[in-house]
N, C-alpha and C positions, 0 to 999 in steps of 0.2 A: 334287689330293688334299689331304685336310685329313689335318695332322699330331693334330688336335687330338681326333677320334675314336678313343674307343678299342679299339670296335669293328672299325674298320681296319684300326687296329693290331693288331690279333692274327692276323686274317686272312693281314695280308702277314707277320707274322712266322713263323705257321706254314707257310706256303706256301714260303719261301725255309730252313723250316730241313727241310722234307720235301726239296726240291732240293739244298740244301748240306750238308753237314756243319759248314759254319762257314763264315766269313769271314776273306780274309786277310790283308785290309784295306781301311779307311776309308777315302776321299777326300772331306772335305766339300767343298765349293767352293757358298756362296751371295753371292750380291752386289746391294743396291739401292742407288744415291744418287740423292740429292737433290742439284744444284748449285746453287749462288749464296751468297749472303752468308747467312752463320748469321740475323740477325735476320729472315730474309724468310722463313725457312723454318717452316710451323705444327709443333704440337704433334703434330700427326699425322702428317705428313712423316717427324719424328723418332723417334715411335712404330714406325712401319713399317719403320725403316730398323735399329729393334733390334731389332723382333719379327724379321726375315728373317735380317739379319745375323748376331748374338747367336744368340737363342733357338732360330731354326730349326735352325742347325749344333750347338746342346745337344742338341733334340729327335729330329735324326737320330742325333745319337752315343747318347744313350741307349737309342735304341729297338735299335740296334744290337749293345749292348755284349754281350747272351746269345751271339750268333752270330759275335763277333770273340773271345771266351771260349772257345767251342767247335771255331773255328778253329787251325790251326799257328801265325799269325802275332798279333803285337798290337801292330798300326803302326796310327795315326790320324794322319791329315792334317788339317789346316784351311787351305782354299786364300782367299788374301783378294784 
């Protein structure tokens, strides 16, 4: 699933707020490495390892944030 649609997104977001009333809590938990020695590792290696890392766990918490609002609870996790 592309985070990056935002067509998607609306879909899953309506879908899960027709089921829930809210969310009541987060658990992000994403994780890519790369091993070895920094210098051997490309531009892209590194790229990837923040687009997943980083942004992914932004992109879920944001898409999230109406439905953890709407929710009892307002715990967000970031699991690394």
């Amino acid at each position: 699933m592309s985070w990056h649609s935002s067509s998607t997104n609306w879909i899953i977001l309506v879908f899960l707020s027709l089921c829930f009333s809210g969310l009541y809590a987060l658990i992000n938990n994403a994780g890519v490495c790369v091993c070895g020695e920094f210098d051997w590792q490309t531009w892209g290696q590194m790229k990837k390892q923040i687009d997943v890392n980083l942004l992914g766990t932004l992109r879920v918490t944001k898409f999230c944030l109406p439905l953890l609002k709407a929710g009892e609870g307002k715990s967000i996790r970031k699991v690394a």
